[in-house]
ROSE-4610 file (N, C-alpha, C; in Angstrom, 1 decimal, always signed):
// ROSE-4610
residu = [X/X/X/X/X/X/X/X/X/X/X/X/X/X/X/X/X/X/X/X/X/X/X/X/X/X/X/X/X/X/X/X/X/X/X/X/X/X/X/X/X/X/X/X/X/X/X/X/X/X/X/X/X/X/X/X/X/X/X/X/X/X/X/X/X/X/X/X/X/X/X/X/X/X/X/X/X/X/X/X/X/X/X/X/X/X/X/X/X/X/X/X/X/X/X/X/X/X/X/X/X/X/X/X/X/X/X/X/X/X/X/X/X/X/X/X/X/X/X/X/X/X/X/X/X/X/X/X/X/X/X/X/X/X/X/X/X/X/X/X/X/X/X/X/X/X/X/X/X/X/X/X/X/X/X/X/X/X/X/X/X/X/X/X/X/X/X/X/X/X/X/X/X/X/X/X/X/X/X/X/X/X/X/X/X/X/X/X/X/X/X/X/X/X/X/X/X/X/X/X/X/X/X/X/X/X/X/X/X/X/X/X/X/X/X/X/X/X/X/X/X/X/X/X/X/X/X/X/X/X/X/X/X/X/X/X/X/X/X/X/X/X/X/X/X/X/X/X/X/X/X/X/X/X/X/X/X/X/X/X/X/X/X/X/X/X/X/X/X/X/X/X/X/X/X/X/X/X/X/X/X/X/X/X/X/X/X/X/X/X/X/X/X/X/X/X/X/X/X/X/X/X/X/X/X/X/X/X/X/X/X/X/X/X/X/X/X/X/X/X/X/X/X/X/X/X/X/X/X/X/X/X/X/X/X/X/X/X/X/X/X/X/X/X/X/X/X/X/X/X/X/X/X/X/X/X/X/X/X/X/X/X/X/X/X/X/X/X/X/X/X/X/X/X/X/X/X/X/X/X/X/X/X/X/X/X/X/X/X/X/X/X/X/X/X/X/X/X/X/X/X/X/X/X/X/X/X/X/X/X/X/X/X/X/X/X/X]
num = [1/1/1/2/2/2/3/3/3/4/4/4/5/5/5/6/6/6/7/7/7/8/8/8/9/9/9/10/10/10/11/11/11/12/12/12/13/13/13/14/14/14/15/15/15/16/16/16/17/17/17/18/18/18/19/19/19/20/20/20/21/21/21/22/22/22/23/23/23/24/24/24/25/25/25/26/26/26/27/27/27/28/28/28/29/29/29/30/30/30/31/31/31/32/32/32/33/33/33/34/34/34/35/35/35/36/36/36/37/37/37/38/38/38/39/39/39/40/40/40/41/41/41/42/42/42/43/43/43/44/44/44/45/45/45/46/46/46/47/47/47/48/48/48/49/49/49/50/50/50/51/51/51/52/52/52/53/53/53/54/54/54/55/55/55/56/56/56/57/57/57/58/58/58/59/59/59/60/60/60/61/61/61/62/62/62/63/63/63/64/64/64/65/65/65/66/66/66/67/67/67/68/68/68/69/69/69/70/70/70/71/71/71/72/72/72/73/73/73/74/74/74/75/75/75/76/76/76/77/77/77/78/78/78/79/79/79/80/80/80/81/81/81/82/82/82/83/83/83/84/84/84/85/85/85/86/86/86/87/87/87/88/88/88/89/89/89/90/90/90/91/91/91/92/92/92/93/93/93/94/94/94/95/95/95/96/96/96/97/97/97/98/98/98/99/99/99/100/100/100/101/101/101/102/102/102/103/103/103/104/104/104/105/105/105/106/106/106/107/107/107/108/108/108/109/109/109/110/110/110/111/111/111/112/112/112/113/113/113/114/114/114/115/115/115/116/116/116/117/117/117/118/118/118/119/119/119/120/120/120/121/121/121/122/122/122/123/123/123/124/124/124/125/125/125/126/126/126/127/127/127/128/128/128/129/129/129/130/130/130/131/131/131/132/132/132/133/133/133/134/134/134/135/135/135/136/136/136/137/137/137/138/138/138/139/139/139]
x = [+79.5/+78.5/+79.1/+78.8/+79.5/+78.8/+79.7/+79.7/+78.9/+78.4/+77.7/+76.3/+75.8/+74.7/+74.4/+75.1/+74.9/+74.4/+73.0/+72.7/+71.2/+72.0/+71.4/+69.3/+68.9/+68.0/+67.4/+66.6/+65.5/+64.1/+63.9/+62.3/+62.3/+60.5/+60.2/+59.4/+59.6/+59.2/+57.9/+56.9/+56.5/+57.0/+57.3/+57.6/+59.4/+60.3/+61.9/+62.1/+63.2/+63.7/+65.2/+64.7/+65.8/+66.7/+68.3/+69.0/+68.5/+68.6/+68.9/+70.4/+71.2/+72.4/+72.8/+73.7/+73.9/+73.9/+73.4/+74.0/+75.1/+75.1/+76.5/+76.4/+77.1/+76.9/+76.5/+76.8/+76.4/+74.6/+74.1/+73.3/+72.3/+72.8/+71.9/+71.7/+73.4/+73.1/+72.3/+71.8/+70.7/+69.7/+69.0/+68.0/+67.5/+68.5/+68.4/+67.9/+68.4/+68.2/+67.2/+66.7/+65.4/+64.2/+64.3/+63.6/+63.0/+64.2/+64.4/+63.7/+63.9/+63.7/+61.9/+61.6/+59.8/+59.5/+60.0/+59.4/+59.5/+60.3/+60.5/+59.6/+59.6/+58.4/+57.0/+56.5/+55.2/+55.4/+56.4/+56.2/+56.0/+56.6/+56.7/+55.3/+54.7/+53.4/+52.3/+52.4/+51.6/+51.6/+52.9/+53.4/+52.4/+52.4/+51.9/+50.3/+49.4/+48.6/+48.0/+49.0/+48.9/+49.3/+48.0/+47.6/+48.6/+50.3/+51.5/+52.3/+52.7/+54.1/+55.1/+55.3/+57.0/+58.1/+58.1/+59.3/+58.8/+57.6/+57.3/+57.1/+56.9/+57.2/+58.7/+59.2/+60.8/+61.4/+60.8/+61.7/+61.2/+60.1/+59.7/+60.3/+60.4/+61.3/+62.5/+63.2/+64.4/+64.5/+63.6/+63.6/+63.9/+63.0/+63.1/+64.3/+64.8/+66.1/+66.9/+67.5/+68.3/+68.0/+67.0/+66.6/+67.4/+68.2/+68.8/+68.6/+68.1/+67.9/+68.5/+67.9/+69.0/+68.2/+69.6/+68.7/+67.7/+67.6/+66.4/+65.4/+65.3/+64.0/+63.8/+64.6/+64.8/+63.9/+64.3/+63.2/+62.5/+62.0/+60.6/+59.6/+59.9/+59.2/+59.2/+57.9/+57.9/+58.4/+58.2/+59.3/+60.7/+61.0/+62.6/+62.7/+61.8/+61.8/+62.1/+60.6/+60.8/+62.1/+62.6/+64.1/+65.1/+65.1/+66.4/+66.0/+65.0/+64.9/+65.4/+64.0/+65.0/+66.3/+67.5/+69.0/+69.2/+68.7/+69.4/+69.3/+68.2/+67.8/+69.0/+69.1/+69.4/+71.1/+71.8/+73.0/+73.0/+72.4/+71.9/+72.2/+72.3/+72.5/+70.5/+70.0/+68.1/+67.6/+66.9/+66.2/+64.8/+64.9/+63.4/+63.9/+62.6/+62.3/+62.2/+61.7/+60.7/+59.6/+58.8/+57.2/+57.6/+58.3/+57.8/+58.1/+58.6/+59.0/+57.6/+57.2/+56.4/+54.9/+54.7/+53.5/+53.5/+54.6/+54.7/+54.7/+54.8/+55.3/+54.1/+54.1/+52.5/+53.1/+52.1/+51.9/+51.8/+51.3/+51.3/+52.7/+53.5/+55.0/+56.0/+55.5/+56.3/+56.9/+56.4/+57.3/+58.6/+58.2/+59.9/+60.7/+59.9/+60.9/+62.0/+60.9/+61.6/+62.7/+62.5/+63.4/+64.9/+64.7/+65.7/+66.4/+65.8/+66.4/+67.2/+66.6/+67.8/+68.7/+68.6/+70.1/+71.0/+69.7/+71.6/+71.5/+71.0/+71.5/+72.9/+73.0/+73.8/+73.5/+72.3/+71.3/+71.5/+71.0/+70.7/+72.2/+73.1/+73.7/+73.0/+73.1/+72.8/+72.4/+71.5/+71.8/+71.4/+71.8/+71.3/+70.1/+69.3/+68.0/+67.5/+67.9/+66.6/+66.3/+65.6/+63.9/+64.6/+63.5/+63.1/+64.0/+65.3/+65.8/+64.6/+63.7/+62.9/+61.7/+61.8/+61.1/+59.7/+59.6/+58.5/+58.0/+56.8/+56.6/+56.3/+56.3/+56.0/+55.2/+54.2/+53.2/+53.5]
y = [+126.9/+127.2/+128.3/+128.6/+129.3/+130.6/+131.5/+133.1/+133.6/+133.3/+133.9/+133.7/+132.9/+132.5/+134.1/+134.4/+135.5/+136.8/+136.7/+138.0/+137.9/+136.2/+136.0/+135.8/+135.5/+135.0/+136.4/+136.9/+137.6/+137.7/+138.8/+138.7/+140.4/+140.5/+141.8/+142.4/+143.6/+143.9/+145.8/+145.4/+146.8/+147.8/+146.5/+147.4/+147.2/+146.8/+147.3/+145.7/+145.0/+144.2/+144.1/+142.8/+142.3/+141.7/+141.5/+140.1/+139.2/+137.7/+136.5/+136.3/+136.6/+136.3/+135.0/+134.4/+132.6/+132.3/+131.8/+131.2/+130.8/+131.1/+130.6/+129.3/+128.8/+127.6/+127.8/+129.0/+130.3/+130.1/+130.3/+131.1/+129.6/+128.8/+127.6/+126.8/+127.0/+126.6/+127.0/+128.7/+129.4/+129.0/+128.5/+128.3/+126.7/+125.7/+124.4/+125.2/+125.9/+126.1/+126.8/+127.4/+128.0/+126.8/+126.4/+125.6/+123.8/+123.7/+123.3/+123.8/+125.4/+125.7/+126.1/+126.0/+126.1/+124.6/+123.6/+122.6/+121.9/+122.5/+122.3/+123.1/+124.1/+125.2/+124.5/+124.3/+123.5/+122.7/+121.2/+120.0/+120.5/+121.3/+121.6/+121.9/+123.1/+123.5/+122.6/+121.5/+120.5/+119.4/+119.0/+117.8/+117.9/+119.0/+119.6/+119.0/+119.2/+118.3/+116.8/+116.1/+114.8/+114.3/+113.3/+112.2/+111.1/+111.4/+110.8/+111.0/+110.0/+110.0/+110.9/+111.2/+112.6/+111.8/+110.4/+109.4/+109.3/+109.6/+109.7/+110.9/+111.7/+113.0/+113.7/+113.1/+113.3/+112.4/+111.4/+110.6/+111.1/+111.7/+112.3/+113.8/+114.6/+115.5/+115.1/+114.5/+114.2/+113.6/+113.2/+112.5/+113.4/+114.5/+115.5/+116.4/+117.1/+117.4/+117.0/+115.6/+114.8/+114.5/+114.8/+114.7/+115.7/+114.9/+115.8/+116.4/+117.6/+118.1/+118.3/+117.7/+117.9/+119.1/+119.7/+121.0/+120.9/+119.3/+119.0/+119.1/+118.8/+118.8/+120.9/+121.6/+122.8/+123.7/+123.2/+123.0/+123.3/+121.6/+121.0/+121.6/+122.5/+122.9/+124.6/+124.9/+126.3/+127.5/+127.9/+128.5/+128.3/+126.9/+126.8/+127.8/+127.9/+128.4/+129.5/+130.2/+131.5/+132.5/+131.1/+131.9/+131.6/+131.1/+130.9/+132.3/+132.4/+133.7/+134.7/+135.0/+136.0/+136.8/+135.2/+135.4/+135.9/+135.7/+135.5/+137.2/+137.6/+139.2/+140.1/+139.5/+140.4/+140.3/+139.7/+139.2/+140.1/+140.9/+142.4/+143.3/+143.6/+144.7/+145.1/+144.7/+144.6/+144.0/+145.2/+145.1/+144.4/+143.1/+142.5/+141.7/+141.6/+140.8/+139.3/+138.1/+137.3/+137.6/+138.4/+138.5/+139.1/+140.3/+140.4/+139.8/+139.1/+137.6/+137.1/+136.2/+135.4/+136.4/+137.7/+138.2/+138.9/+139.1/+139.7/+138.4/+137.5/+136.6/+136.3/+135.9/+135.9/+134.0/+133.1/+131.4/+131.4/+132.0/+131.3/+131.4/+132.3/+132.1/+131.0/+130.3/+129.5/+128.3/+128.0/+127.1/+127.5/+128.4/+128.9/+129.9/+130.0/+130.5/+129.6/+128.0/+127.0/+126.1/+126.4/+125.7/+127.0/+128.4/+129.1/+128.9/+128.7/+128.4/+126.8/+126.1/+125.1/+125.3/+126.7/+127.0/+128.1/+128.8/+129.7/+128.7/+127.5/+126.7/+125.8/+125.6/+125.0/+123.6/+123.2/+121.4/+121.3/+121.9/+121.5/+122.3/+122.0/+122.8/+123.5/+124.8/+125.6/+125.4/+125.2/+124.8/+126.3/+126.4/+127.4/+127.6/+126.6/+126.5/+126.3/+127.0/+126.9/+128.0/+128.1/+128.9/+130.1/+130.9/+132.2/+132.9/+134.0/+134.6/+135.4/+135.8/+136.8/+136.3/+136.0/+134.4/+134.8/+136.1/+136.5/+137.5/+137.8/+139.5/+139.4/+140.2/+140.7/+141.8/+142.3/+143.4/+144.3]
z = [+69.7/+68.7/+67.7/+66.5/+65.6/+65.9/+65.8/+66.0/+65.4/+64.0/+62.9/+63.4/+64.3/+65.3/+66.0/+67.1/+67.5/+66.7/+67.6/+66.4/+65.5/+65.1/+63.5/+63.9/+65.1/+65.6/+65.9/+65.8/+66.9/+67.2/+67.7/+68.3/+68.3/+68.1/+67.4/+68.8/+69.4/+70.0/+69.5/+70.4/+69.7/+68.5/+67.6/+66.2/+65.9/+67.5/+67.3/+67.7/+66.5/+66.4/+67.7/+68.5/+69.5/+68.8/+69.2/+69.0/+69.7/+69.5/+70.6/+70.4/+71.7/+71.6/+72.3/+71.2/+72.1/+73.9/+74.1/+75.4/+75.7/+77.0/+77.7/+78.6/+79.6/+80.1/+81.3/+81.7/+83.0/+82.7/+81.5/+81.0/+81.2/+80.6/+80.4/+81.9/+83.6/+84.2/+85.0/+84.9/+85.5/+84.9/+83.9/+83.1/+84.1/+84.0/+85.3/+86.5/+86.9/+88.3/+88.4/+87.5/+87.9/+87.9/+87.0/+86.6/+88.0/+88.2/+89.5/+90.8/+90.9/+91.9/+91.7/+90.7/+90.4/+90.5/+90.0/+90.2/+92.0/+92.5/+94.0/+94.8/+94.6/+95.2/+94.9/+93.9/+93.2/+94.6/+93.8/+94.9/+96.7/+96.9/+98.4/+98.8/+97.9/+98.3/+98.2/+97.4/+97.1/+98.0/+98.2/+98.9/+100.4/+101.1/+102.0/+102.4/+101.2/+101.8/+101.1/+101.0/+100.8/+101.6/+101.6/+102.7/+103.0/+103.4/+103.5/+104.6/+105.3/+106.1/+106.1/+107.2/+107.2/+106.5/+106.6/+105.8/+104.1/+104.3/+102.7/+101.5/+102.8/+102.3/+102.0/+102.7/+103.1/+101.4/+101.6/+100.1/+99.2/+98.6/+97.6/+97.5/+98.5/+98.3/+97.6/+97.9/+98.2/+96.6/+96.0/+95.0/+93.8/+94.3/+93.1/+93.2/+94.4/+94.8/+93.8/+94.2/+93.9/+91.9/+91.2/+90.0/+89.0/+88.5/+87.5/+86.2/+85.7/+84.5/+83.4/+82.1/+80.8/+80.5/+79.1/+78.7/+78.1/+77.2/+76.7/+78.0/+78.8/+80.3/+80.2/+80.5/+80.2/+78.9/+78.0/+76.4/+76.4/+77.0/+77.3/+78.2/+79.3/+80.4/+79.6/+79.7/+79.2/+79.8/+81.4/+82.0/+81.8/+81.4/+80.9/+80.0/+78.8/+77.3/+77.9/+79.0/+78.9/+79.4/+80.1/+81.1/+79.8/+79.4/+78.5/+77.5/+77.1/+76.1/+76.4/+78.2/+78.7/+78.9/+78.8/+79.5/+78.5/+76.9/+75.8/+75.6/+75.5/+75.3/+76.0/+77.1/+78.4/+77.8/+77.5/+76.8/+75.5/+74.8/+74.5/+75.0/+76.4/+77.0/+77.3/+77.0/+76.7/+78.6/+78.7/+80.2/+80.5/+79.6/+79.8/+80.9/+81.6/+82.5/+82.4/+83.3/+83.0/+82.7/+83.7/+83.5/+82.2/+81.4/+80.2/+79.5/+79.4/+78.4/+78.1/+79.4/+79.6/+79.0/+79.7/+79.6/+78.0/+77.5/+76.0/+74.8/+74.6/+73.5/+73.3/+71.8/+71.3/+70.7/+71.2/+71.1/+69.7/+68.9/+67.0/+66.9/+67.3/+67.1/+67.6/+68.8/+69.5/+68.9/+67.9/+67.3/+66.8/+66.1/+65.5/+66.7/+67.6/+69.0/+69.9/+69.6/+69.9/+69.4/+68.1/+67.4/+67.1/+67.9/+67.6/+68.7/+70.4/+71.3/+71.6/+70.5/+70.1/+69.3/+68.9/+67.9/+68.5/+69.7/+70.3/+71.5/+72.0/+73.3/+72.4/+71.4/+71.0/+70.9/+71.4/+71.6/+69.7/+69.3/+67.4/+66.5/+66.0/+65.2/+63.9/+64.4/+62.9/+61.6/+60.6/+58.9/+58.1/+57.1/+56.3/+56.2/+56.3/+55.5/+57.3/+58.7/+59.6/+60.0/+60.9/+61.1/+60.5/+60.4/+60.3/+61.0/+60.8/+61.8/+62.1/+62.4/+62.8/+63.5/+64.6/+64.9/+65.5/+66.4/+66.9/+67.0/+67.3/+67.8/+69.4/+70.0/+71.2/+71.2/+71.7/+72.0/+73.7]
């Protein structure tokens, strides 16, 4: 991804402007794995009481396990969004959390929050003419 990226993206926090700094491959494989490990936790707690066989509970585990995620799947799942933000802040030197990710971002913004984490994941190449560097506020 081009360097001039770094930086160029942020998000407004009580009044003080963040960077979003690019992702890394580190960054984006923790973003998979989290993402994975919530949709495994769900299925596990769920799986639990349906009316199914230990051999059929066992292959439906096993199904999702074994299910591999693109970063488009990542994107697309909103805890993906909100971990990828997170990593990106924190790649700042910036001490947010998830919960304040997730509990601070205000939804009229999330379109252009989305279309900037396709531009420091490196998924969309850069144009002059896209989003808003200044993409959100936070409260």
């Amino acid at each position: 991804m081009d360097k001039a990226l770094d930086g160029q993206y942020k998000v407004v926090v009580s009044g003080k402007e963040y960077p979003l700094a690019k992702l890394t491959l580190g960054d984006i494989a923790d973003a998979h794995a989290f993402v994975k490990s919530e949709r495994m936790s769900l299925l596990t707690g769920g799986i639990r009481t349906l009316p199914m066989t230990e051999q059929a509970r066992g292959a439906t585990f096993a199904a999702v396990v074994n299910n591999t995620l693109t970063l488009g799947d990542v994107l697309d799942d909103m805890s993906g969004r909100i971990k990828l933000l997170e990593l990106s802040l924190k790649r700042g030197g910036n001490k947010f959390t998830y919960a304040m990710v997730r509990d601070e971002i205000t939804p009229p913004d999330l379109q252009d929050l989305i279309m900037s984490l396709f531009y420091i994941s490196g998924l969309v190449k850069a144009e002059t003419d896209g989003p808003d560097p200044t993409i959100t506020s936070m409260t």
